[in-house]
C-alpha positions as CSV (number, residue, x, y, z in Angstrom):
1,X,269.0,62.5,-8.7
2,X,271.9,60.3,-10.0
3,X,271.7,58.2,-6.5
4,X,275.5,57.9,-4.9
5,X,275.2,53.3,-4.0
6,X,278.4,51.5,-2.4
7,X,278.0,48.1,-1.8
8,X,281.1,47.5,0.2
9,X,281.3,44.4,2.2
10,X,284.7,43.5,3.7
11,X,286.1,40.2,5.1
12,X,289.4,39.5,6.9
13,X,290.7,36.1,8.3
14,X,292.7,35.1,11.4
15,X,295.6,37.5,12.7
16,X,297.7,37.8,15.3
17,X,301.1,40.0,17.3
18,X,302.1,40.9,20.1
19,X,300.8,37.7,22.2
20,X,297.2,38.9,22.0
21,X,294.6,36.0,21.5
22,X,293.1,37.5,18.0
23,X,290.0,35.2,17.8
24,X,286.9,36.3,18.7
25,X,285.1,39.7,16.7
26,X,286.8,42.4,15.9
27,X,284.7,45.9,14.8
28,X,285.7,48.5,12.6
29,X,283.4,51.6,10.5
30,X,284.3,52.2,6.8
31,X,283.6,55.8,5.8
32,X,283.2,56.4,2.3
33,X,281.6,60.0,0.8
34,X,280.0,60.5,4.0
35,X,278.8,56.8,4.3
36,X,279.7,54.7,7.4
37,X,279.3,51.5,7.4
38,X,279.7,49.1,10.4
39,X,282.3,45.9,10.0
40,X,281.9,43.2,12.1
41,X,285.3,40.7,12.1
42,X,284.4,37.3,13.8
43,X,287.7,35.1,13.9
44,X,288.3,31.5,14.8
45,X,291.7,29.7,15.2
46,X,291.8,26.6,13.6
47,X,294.6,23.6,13.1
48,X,296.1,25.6,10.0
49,X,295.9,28.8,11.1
50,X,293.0,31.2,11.2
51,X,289.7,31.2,9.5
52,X,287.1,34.3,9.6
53,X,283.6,35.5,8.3
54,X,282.9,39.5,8.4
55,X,279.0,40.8,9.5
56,X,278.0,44.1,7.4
57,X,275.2,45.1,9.9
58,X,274.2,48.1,7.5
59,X,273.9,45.9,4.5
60,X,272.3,42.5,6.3
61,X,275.6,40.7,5.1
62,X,276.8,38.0,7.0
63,X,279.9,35.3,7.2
64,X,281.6,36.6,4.0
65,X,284.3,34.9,3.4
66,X,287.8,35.9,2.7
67,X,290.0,34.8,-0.7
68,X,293.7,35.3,0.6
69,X,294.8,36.4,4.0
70,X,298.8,36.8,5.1
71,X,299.8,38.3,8.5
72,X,303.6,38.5,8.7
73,X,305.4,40.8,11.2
74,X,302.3,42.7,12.6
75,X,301.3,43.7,8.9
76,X,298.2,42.2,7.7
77,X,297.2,41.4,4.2
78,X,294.0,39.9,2.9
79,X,291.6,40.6,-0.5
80,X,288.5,39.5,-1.4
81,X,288.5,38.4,-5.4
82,X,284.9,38.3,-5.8
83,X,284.1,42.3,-4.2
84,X,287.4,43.4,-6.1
85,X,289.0,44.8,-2.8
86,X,292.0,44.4,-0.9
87,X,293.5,45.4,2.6
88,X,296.4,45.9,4.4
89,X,297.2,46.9,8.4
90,X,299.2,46.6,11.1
91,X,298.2,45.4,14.7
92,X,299.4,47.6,17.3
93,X,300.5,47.5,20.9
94,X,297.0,49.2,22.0
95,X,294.7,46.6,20.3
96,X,294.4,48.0,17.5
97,X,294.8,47.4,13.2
98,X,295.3,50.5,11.7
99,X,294.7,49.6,8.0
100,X,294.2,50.7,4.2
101,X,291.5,49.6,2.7
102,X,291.3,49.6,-1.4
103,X,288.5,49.3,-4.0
104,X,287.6,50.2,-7.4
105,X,290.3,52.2,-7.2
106,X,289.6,53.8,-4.0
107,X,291.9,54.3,-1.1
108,X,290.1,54.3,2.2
109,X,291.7,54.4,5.8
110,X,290.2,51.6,8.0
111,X,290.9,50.7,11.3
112,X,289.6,46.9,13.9
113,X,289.2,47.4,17.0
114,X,288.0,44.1,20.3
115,X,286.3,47.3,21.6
116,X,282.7,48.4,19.8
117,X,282.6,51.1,17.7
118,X,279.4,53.8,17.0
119,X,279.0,55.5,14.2
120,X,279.4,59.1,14.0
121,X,276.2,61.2,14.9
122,X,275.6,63.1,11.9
123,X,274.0,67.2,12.8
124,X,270.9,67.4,10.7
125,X,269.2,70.5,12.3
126,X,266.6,70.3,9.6
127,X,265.3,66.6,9.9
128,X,261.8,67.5,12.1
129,X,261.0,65.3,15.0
130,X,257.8,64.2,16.3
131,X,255.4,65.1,17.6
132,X,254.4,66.5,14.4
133,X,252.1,70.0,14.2
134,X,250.2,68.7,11.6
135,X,248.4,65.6,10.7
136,X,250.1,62.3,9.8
137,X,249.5,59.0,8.3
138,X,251.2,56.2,6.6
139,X,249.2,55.2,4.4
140,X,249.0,52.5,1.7
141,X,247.9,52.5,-2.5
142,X,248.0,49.6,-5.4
143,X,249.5,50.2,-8.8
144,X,247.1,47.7,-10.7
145,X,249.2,48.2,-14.1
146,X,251.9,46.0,-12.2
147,X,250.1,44.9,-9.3
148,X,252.4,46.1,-7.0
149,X,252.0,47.6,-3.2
150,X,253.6,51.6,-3.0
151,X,253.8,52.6,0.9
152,X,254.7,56.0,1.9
153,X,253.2,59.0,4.4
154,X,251.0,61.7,3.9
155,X,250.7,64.7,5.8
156,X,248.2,67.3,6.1
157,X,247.6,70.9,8.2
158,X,245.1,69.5,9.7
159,X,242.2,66.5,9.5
160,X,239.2,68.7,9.6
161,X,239.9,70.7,6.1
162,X,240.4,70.0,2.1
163,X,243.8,70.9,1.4
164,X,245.9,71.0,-1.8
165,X,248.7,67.9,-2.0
166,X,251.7,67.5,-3.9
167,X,253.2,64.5,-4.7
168,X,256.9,64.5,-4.0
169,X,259.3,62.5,-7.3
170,X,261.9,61.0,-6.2
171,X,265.4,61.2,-8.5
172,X,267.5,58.1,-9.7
173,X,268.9,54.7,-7.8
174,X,266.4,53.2,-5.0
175,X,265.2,55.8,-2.9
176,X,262.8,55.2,0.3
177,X,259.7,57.8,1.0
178,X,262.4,60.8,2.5
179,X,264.8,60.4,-0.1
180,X,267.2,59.5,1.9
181,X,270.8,60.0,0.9
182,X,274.1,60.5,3.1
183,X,272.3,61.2,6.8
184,X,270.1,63.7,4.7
185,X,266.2,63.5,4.4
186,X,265.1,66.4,1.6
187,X,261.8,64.8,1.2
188,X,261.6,64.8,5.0
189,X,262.0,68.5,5.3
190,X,259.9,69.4,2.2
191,X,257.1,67.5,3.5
192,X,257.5,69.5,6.9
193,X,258.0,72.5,5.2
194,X,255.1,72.5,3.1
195,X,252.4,71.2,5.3
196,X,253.4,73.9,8.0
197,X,252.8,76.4,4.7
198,X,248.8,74.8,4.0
199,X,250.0,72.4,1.7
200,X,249.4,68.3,1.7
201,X,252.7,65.6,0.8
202,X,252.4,62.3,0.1
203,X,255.7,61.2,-0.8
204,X,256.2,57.6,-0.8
205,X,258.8,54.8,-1.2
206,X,259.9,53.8,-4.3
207,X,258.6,50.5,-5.5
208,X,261.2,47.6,-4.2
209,X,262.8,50.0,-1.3
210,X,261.8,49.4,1.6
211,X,258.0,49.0,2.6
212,X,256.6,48.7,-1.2
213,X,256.4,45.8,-3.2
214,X,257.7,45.2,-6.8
215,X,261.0,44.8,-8.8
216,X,263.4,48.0,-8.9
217,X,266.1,46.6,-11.1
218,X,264.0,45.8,-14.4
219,X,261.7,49.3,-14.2
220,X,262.4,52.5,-16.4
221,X,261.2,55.7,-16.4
222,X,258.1,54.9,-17.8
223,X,257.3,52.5,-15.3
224,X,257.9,54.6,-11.8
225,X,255.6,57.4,-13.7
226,X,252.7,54.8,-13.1
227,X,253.6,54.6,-9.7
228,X,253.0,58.2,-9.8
229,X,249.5,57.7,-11.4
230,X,248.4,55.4,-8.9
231,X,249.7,57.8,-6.0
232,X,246.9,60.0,-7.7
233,X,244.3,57.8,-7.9
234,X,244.8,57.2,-4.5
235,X,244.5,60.7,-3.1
236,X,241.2,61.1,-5.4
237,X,239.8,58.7,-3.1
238,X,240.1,60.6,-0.3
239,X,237.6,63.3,1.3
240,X,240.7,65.2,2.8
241,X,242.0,66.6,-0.3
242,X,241.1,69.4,-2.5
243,X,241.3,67.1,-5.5
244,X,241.5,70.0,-8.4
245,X,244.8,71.3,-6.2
246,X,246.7,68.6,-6.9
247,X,250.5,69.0,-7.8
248,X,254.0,66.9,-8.5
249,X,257.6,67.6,-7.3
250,X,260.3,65.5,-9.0
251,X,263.6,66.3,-7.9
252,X,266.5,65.0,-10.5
253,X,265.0,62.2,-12.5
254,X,261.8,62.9,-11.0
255,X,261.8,65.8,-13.2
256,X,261.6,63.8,-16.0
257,X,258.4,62.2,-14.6
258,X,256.1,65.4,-12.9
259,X,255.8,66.4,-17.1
260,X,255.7,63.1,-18.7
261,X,252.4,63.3,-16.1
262,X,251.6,66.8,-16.7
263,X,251.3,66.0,-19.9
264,X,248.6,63.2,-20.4
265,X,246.8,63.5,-17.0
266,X,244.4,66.6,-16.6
267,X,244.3,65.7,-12.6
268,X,247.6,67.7,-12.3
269,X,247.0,71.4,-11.4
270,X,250.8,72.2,-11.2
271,X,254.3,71.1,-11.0
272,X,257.5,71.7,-9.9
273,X,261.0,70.6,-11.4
274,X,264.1,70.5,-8.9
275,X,267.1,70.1,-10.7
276,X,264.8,68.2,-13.4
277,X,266.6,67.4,-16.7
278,X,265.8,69.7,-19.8
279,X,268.5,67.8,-22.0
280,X,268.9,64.2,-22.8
281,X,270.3,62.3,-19.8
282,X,273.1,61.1,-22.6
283,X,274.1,64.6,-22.8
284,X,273.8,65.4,-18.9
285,X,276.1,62.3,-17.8
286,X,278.5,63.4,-20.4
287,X,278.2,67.0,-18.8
288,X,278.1,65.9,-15.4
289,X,281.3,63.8,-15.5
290,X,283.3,66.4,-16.2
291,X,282.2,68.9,-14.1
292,X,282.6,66.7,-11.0
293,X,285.9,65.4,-12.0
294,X,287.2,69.0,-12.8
295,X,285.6,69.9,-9.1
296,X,287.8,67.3,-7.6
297,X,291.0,68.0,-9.2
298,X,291.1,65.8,-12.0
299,X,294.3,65.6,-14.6
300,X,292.6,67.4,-17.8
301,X,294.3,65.0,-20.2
302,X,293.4,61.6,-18.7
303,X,289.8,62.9,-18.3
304,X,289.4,63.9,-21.5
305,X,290.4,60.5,-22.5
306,X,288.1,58.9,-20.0
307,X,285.4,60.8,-21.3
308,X,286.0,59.6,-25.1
309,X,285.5,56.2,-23.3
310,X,282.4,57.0,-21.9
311,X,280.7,58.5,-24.9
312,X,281.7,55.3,-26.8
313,X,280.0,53.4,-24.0
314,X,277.0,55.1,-24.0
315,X,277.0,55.5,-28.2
316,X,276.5,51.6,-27.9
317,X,274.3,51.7,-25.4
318,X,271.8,54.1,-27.3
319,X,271.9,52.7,-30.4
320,X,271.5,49.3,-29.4
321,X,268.1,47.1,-28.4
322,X,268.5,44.0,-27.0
323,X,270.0,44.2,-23.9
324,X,272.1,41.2,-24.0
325,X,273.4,42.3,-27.1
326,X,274.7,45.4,-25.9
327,X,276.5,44.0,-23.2
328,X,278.3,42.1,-25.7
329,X,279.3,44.7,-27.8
330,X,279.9,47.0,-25.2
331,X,282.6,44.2,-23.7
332,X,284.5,44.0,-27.4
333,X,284.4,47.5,-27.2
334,X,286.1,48.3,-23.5
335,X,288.4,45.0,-24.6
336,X,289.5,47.2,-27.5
337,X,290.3,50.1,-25.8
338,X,291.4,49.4,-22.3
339,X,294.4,47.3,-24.0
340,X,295.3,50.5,-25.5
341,X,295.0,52.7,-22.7
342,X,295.6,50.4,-19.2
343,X,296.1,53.9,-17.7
344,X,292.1,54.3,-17.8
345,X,291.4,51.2,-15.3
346,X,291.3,52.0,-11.6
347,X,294.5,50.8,-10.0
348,X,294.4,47.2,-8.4
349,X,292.1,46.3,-10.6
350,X,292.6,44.1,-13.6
351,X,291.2,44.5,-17.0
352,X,288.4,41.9,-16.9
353,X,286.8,43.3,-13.4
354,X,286.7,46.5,-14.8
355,X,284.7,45.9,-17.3
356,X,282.6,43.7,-15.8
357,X,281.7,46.4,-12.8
358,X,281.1,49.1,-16.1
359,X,278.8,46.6,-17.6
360,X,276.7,45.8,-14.7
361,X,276.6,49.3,-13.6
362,X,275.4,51.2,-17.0
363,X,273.2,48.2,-19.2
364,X,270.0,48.5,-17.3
365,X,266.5,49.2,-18.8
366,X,266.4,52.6,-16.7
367,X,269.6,53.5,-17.2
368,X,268.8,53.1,-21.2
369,X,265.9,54.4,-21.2
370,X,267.6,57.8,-19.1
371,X,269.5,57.9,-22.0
372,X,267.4,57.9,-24.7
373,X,264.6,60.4,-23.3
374,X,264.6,63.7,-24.7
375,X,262.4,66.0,-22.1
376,X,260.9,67.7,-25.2
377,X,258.7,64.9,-25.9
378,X,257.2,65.7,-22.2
379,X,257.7,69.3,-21.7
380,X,256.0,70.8,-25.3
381,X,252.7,69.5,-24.4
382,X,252.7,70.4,-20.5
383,X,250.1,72.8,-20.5
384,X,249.5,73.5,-16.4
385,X,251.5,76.2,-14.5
386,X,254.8,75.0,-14.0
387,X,258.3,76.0,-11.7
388,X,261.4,75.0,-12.8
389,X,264.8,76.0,-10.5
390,X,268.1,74.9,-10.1
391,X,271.6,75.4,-8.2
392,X,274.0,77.2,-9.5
393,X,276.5,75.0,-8.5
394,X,274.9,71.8,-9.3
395,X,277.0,69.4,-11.2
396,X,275.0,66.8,-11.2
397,X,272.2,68.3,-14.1
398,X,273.8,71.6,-14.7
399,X,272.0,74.8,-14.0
400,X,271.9,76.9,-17.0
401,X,271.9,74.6,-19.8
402,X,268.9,72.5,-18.4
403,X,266.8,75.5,-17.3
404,X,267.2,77.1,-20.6
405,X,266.2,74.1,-22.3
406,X,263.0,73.4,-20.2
407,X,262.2,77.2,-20.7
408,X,262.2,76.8,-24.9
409,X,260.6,73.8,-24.5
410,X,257.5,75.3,-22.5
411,X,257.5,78.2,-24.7
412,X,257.3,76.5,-28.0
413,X,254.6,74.4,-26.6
414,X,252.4,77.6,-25.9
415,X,252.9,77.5,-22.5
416,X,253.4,81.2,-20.9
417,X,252.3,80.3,-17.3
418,X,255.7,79.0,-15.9
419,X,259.1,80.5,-14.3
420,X,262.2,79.1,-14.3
421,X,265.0,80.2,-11.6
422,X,268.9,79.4,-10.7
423,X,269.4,79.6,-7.3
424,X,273.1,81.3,-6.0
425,X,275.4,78.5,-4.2
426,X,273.1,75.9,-4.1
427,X,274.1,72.6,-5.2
428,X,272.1,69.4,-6.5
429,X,270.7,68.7,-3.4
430,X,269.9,72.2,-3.0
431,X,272.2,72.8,0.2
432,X,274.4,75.9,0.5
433,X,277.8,74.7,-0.7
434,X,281.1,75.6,-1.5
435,X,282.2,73.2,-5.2
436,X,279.1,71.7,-5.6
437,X,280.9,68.5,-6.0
438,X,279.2,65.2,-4.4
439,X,281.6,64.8,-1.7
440,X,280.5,67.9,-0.1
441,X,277.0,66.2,0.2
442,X,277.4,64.4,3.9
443,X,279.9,67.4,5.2
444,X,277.1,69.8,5.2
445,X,274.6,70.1,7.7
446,X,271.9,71.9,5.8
447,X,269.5,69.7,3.8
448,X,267.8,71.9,2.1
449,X,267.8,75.3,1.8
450,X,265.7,77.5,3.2
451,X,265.6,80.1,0.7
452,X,264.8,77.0,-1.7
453,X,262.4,76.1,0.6
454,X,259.9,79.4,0.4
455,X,260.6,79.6,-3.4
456,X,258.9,76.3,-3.5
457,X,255.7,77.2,-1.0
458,X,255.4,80.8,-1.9
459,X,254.8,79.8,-5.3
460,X,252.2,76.9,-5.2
461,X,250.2,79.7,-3.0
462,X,250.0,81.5,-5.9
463,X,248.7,78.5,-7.9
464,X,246.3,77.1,-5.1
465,X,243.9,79.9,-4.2
């Protein structure tokens, strides 16, 4: 799954109206897609005015420091050069700064408050809670290829049996052992699902997120899918599992790595592709940029612009090797054409950020490597029974195009024991939905949908017996 990341940190400086003593810590929540994230304003009065340092509790940021602050007639001003954001608000009688916060081109409301703020208790009537009714245990495994520690959970019907496992795939961006993503745990409620059905999950964290070991940034593909292996190895070891019923579930960009598995490893008696890619991942990001942009009202002609952009972006990124190289090129490039077309850059931000923020964001080895794949090298040499379904509304890796591509693919590799499925009003994260689009994520309070749910179970039964 193309993971949704904001690393927001705001900071604000000295302020004051209305005779009220504005030192002290002032608290605030910024919601962003569904994402809240708690702002913690300390302030200090000083010979020359105000000085102030902003706690990001969610993030484990602490006394950032703010570029330029004003405060003139109630109204506060202040931005932050090195985070690219700015804010303005206006203390009120009550206590309180009712504010706009801006970055990247995003327009946020955001409001301080002496008094403490809570988050917003978000419904998630899927998310199971303990006691469980099955057996649980975190558990622990090595990848020796990179020597690195993988943590995660595995749950079984019981501790007395063999049972079948799965191993659950996580998609794109750094994702713990639930998948966590906007309140939502789909891993979580797979896992539950699935063990209540008969059927083991280990699913675990991926490596650098949270409780396992190892370097995130500089992995590809390639590398998690050894991760994977070693998950394997692992549950081999154990008497509790029914070793020649072992399975893999990637969701997203975990579909990429269940058949690049599948396809080497004979340990692997079946797999299952949520949402997995069937297309390049150059041709999906193209695809998936406009669908979500059309979902959320974007102007036809400046996105059709925007997407000539991005295909130049990603034409250099392909083609090229070295890494520092590309960056380079791609920087002439974006030089080139944002002087021709300012209209493209986010507004408040200048040129140079922009393009610094597009470089960092798509030259990674992962993100090249997503790229250049072509699931065909994978899928024509899968040879174990295999399920393939999609949303129909997802815009993330579009329904149709990717399940007919993973179906000719299986085919022309000889392999007749597989079934691929779109399922009605279900989006990328496989939750009953209304556009599909990514902001609808956090609004809904389904994680994953039931009907999903049994397609999954009631066909490994048929695989397992």
């Amino acid at each position: 799954m193309i993971k949704l990341t904001f690393n927001i940190i705001i900071a604000l400086i000295a302020l004051s109206g209305y005779g009220q003593d504005i030192t002290g810590q002032w608290n605030g929540i910024l919601k962003v897609q569904g994402i809240q994230l708690r702002l913690v304003i300390n302030i200090t009065e000083t010979d020359s005015g105000y000085e102030s340092t902003l706690d990001s509790p969610d993030q484990g940021a602490k006394n950032i420091p703010v570029t330029l602050t004003s405060f003139e007639d109630s109204m506060l001003h202040f931005e932050v050069s090195a985070l690219k954001l700015s804010y303005s608000g206006s203390l009120n009688n009550d206590g309180i700064i009712q504010g706009t916060f801006k970055q990247m081109g995003q327009t946020l409301p955001l409001n301080f408050s002496k008094e403490a703020v809570e988050k917003e208790k978000l419904i998630r009537p899927q998310h199971p809670t303990k006691p469980y009714p099955y057996y649980s245990e975190e558990v622990t495994f090595i990848n020796p290829i990179d020597s690195i520690s993988l943590s995660g959970t595995l749950t079984l019907p019981t501790k007395t049996e063999k049972y079948p496992v799965v191993v659950l795939i996580t998609g794109s961006g750094p994702q713990n052992r639930d998948e966590e993503i906007l309140g939502h745990k789909p891993f979580l409620v797979i896992a539950d699902h699935l063990t209540k059905k008969g059927i083991g999950v280990l699913r675990f964290d991926d490596r650098g997120t949270a409780k396992s070991t190892g370097d995130f940034k500089s992995a590809t593909t390639k590398d998690f899918a050894t991760d994977v292996l070693s998950a394997i190895t692992f549950l081999k070891t154990r008497h509790d599992i029914d070793y020649k019923n072992i399975g893999l579930i990637g969701h997203s960009a975990g579909g990429l790595i269940a058949p690049m598995i599948a396809s080497e490893s004979e340990d692997i008696a079946f797999i299952v592709l949520l949402a997995g890619p069937g297309i390049s991942g150059y041709d999906i990001l193209l695809q998936q940029t406009a669908l979500i942009a059309r979902a959320n009202g974007a102007d036809e002609s400046k996105l059709q612009k925007e997407i000539a952009l991005l295909q130049g972006e990603l034409d250099i990124i392909v083609k090229g090797n070295n890494l520092d190289e590309i960056k380079l090129e791609l920087r002439h490039f974006l030089q080139k054409e944002l002087k021709n077309q300012p209209e493209l850059v986010p507004e408040g931000i200048n040129i140079d950020q922009y393009i610094s923020g597009s470089i960092d964001k798509l030259v990674t080895p992962w993100f090249q490597y997503f790229l250049k794949y072509d699931p065909a090298t994978s899928l024509v040499k899968v040879r174990c029974p295999v399920l393939a379904i999609n949303g129909e509304k997802d815009l993330q890796v579009p329904s149709k195009v990717n399940l007919n591509a993973i179906k000719k693919h299986l085919k022309q590799g000889g392999n007749h024991d597989f079934k691929t499925k779109e399922l009605a009003n279900l989006n990328h994260l496989f939750q009953e939905c209304v556009t599909g689009s990514p902001n609808e994520y956090a609004q809904i309070e389904q994680t994953f949908s039931p009907k999903a749910l049994l397609e999954i179970s009631d066909w490994i039964a048929t695989k397992v017996k």
